[in-house]
C-alpha positions in Angstrom: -23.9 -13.7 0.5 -22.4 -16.5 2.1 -18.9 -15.5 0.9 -19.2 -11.7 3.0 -20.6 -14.0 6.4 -17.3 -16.2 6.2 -15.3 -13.3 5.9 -17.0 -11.2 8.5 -16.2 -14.2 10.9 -12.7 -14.5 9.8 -11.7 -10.9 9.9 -13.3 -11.3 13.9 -11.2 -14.0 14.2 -7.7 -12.3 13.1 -8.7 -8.9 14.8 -7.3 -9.7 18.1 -4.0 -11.6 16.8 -3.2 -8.3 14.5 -4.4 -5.7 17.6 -1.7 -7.6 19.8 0.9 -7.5 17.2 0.5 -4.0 16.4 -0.8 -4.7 12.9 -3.4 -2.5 11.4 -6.4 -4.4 9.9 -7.7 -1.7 7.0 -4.3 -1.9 4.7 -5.3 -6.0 4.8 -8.8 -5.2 4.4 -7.7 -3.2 1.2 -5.7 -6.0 -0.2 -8.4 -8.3 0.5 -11.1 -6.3 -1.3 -9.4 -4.5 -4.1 -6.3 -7.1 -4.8 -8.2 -9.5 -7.4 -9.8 -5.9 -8.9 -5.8 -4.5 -9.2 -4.9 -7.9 -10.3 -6.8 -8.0 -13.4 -7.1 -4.3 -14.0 -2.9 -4.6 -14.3 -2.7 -8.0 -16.8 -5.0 -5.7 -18.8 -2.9 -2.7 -19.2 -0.1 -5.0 -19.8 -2.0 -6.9 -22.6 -3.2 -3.4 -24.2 -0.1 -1.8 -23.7 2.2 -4.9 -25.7 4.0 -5.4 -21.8 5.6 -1.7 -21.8 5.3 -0.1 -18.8 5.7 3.2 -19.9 1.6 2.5 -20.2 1.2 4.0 -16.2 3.2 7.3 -17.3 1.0 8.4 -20.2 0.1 11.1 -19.4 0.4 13.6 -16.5 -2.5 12.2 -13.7 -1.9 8.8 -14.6 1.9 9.4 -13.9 1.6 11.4 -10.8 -0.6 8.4 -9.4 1.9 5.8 -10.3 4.6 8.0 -8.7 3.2 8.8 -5.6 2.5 4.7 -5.3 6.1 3.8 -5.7 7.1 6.8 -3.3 4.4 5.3 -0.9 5.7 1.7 -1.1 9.4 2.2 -0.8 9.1 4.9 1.8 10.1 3.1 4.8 13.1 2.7 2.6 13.5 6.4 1.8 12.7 7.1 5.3 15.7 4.4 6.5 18.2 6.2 3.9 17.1 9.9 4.6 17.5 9.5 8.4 21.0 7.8 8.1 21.9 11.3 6.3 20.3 13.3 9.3 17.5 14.9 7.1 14.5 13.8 9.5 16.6 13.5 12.9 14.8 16.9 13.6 11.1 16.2 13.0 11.7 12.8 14.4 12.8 14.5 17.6 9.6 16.7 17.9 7.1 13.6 17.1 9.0 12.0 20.7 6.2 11.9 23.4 7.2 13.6 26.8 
């Protein structure tokens, strides 16, 4: 009980420094909550699985989920690479405000 007050106060705390900044609070919210649960949930797989990672593309759900994650994580990446090519000039020129 004590451990949810302290953190109530320190997310109350960082709000305004991350509001200024331009940093969203609920992807560090997410770390906060679920990292420890992701943490161990991984060293288990890797334990079960003898340390092959082939374990997160067993079969087809488990697979598309562990795809889409990597896709999600490097996109700024794959956004960086595709707009040097000129794929997304076009979309990003209709998202401009006017």
């Amino acid at each position: 009980m004590r451990y949810r007050l302290w953190l109530m106060l320190g997310f109350g705390v960082v709000r305004p420094f991350f509001k200024k900044i331009g940093i969203s609070l609920a992807p560090f919210t997410l770390a906060l909550v679920l990292g420890n649960r992701a943490e161990h949930a991984f060293r288990l797989s890797m334990i079960g699985s003898g340390g092959d990672l082939r374990v997160f593309w067993s079969n087809g759900l488990v697979g598309s989920i562990t795809t889409l994650a990597i896709v999600l994580l490097f996109w700024p990446v794959i956004d960086g690479m595709l707009s040097r090519v000129g794929w997304t000039q076009r979309t990003r020129a209709t998202l401009q405000p006017k």
